[in-house]
N, C-alpha and C positions, 0 to 999 in steps of 0.2 A: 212404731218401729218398722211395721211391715210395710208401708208410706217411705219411709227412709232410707229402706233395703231396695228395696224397685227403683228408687229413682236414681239412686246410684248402682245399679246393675246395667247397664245398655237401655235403660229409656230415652224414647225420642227426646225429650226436654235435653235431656244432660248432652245435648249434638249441637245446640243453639247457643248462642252465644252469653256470656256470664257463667255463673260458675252455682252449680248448685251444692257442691261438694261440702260448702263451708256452711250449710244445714247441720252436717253432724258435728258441728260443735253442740249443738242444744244436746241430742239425745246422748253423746258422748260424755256429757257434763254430768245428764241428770246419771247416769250409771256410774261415774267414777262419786258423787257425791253420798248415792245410794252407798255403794262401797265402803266408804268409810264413814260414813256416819253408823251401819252396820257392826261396823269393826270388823270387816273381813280382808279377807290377806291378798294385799294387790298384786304384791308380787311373789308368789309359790315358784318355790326353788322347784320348777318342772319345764319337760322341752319347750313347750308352750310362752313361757316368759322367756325364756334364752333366743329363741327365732324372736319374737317379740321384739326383742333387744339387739337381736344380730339384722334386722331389717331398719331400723333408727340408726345404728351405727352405720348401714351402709351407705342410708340417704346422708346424713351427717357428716361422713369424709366424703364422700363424692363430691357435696357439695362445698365444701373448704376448700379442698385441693384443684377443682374446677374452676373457683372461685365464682360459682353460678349464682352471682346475686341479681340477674334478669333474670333468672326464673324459680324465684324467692315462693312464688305463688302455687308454681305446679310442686315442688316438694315440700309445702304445707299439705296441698291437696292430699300428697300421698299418705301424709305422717296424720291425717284426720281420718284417711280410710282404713291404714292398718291398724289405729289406735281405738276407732268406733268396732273395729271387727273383733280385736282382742276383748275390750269391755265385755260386748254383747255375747261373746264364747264362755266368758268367765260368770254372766248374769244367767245367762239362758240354758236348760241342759241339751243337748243334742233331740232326745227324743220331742221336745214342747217344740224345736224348730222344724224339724221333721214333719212331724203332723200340721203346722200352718204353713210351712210352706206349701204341700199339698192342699191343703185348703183354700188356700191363696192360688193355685193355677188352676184350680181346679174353678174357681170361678172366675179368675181372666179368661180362662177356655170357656165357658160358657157365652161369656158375653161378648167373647171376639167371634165365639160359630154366628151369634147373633147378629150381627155389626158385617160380619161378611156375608151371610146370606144377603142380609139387606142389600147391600151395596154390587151385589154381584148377580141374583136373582131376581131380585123383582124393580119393579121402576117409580119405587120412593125415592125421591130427594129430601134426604136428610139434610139441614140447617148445619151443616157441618164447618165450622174454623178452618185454616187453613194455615200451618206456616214452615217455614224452612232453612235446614239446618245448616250447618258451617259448608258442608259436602254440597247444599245447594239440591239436596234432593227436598221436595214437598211434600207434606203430610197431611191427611185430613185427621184434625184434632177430636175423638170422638169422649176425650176426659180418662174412658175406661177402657177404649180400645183405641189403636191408630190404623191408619191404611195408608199405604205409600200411595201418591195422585202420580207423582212424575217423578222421573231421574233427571239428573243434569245431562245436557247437552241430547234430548232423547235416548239415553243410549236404554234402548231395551223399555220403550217409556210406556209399560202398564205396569201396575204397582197394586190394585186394589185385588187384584185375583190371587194375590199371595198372603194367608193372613199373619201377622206382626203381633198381635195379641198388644201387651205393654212395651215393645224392644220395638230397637229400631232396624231390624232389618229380620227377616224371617227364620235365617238357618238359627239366629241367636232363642228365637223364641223356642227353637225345636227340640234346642242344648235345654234349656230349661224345661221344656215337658219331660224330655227322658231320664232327666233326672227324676225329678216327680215318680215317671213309672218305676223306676227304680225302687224309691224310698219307700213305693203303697206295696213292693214286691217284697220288701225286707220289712214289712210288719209284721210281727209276731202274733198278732192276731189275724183275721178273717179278711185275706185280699178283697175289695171290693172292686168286683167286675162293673160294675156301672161308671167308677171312677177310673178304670183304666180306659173302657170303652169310649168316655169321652176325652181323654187324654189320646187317644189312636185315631180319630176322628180329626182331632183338631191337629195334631201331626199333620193328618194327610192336607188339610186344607193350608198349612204354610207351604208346600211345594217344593221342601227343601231337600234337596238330593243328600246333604249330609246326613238329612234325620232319617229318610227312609231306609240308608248303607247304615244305620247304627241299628235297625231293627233286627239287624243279621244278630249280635250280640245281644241283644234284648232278647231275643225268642231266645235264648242258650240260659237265660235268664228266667224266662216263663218256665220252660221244662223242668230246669231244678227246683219252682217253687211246685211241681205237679209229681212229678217223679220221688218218689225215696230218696232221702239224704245221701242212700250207698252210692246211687247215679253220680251224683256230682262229680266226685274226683275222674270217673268215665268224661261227664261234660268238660271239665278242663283240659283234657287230654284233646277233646276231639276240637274243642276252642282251638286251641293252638294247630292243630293239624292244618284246620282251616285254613288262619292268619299265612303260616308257613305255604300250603299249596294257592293262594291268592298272591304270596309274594312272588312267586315262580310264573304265575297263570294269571299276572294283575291285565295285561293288555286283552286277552280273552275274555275273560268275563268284563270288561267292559266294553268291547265291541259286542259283547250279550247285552248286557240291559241298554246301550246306543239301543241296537235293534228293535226291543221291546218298546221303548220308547226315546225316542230320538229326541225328543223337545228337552223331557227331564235329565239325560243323562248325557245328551253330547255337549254338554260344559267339561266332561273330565279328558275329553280328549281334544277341543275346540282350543285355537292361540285366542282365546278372550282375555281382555281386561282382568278380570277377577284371577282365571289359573292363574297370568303372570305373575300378577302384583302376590300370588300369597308364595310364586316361587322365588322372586325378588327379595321381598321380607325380610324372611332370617338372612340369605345373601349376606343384603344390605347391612344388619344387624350386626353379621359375624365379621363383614367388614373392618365397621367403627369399632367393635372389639377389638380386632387386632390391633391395632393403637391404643388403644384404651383398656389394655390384659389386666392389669392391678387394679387401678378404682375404679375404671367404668368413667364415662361421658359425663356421666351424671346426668339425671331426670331434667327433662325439659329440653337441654342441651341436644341429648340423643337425638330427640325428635327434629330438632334443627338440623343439625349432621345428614341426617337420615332426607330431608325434603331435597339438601341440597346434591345428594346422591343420587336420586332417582323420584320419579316422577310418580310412583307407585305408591298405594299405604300402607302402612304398620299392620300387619295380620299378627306374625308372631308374638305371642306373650313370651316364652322360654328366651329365644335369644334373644330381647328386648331386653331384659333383666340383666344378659350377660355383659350386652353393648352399656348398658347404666354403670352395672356396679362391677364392672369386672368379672374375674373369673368367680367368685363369690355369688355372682349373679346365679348360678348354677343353681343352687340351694334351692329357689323356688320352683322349679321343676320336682329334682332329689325330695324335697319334702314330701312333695304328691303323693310320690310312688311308696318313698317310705311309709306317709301316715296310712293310706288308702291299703296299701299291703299288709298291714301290721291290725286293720281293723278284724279281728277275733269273732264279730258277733254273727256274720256271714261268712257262708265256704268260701275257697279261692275262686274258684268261676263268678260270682254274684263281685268279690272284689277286682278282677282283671277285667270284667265289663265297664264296671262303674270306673275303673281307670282309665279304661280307653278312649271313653265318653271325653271325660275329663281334659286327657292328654291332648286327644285331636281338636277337641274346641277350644281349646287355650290357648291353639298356635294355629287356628283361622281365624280368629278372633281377636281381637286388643282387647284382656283384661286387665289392664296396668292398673286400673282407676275403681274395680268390680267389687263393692263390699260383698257379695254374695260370693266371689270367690274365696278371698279370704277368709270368709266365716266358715265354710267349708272344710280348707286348707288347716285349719286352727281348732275346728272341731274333732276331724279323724288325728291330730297329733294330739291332743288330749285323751281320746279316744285308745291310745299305745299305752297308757298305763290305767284305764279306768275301764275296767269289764265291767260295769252296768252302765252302759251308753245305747243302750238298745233304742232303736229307733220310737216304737212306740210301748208304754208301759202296758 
């Protein structure tokens, strides 16, 4: 299963051409067969089965009313990713995923610090594969870790100094470490400092300006798991102070860390490639909404629409959803906040972190396709009515 999660999360493979998506027919199979041969109840009158149902329904008229029978194949894709995430929500309890998904980064981080010292440090040549994705950037294939060789058209063309761990680009892998720290921060037992340590490590060495600006929120994080429980509600308070004096003093403190370091940080004020295209994005997105306010583009479509609009990529997850399904599209966002908000087992500061994470990498990133995010998503809204979800036993 943890084979099946990764490689439909942002793995370099799933950028190449074919479709690996239609793997989780197998494990989607063996769970719904488990299920009923069990005799347990597939569909529980709870939020969980209703979104479930309100996400089929959405791909299902979009795609009748579009009449998007050219892209028969991408809203299978989707109806096998939210349907293996449901399963696997309904098989697994939150804490047994909790603890291996940490286990799980916890040794991609290992053996990517390994893979990139190599490659960056000393002058082994590794027997390393070589291949390249739809975007035309190149990867050296290391099976357990990747290393970007080259970008298309040079642009910006070293790649092996930023480490990618399993993902195909670095700030993604960074979203998934801080998750990680997250979830070893919300153990109910005995944090292990060793496993944060190399989690903080292997952060540094992706280079990812997103992951470093998350540590702000992360360290509000650290304190409340060090400080007395009274702290906390003090921590959310001064959380927010933060957030609110950074939105007033956002161009100053970034002409601060420019200063500090100009290589990592003058992407947030540079006209690059990258800032446009994620300010383009939703744009774009909110565009093809406006025409499409009631059912949405429909999946696949969107994407069409979307290329012949602009020459930029798909970063937004939230208004992507909108552009597909309409105003309804909304709900995948609203959920977040809802389930994420409503989890009970951590104070508000530990859940406004963990949202913000969430929130900001769902819309620099394309998760349309992300079993890891849905499993998530589907876990904290089970999570709304089930107080013994604690991370780990």
């Amino acid at each position: 299963m943890a084979f099946v999660i990764l490689v439909t999360s942002g793995h370099p493979f799933s950028t190449v051409p074919g479709n690996l998506f239609y793997y989780l027919l197998v494990p989607s199979s063996l769970m719904l067969y488990y299920r009923l041969s069990k005799k347990k109840n597939l569909w529980q009158k709870n939020i969980l089965t209703y979104i479930f149902l309100l996400f089929v329904f959405l791909v299902v008229s979009s795609f009748i009313i579009n009449f998007n029978i050219n892209n028969f194949g991408t809203n299978i894709k989707f109806l096998l990713v939210i349907s293996f995430s449901y399963l696997f929500c309904l098989s697994i309890p939150f804490y047994l995923f909790s603890k291996y998904y940490i286990r799980t980064l916890k040794v991609i981080s290992i053996i990517s610090l390994l893979g990139y010292y190599i490659l960056n440090f000393t002058s082994l040549n590794l027997p390393l594969a070589t291949f390249k994705n739809i975007n035309d950037v190149e990867y050296y294939n290391g099976i357990f870790f990747f290393a970007i060789k080259s970008f298309a058209g040079g642009y910006d063309n070293i790649g092996i100094d930023r480490n990618i761990g399993t993902f195909w680009e670095p700030g993604l892998f960074a979203t998934f470490i801080l998750i990680a720290i997250i979830l070893e921060l919300w153990n109910k037992n005995k944090t292990s400092k060793l496993t944060i340590l190399i989690f903080l490590i292997t952060l540094y060495t992706t280079k990812s300006t997103y992951g470093y600006l998350m540590l702000v929120p992360i360290s509000f994080e650290l304190l409340t798991k060090v400080l007395n429980k009274r702290f906390s509600f003090s921590l959310t308070i001064f959380l927010i102070t933060i957030v609110v004096f950074l939105n007033y003093k956002l161009n100053d403190f970034i002409s601060w860390l420019v200063q500090i370091n100009p290589r990592l940080f003058s992407k947030l004020i540079d006209e690059s490639n990258s800032f446009n295209a994620r300010i383009e994005s939703p744009l774009t997105n909110l565009r093809i909404f406006e025409n499409n306010y009631l059912f949405g583009a429909g999946l696949g479509n969107t994407e069409n629409l979307f290329s012949n609009m602009t020459i930029g990529a798909q970063t937004s997850t939230s208004t992507y959803f909108l552009a597909a399904f309409g105003f309804l599209g909304i709900a995948y966002t609203l959920l977040f906040i809802y389930g994420i908000l409503s989890y009970k087992e951590v104070n508000l500061s530990s859940r406004l972190v963990f949202l913000i994470i969430i929130l900001t990498q769902i819309n620099k990133e394309p998760h349309i396709y992300f079993t890891t995010t849905f499993i998530f998503m589907f876990y904290f809204l089970i999570n709304t009515r089930n107080r013994r979800s604690y991370v780990y036993k």
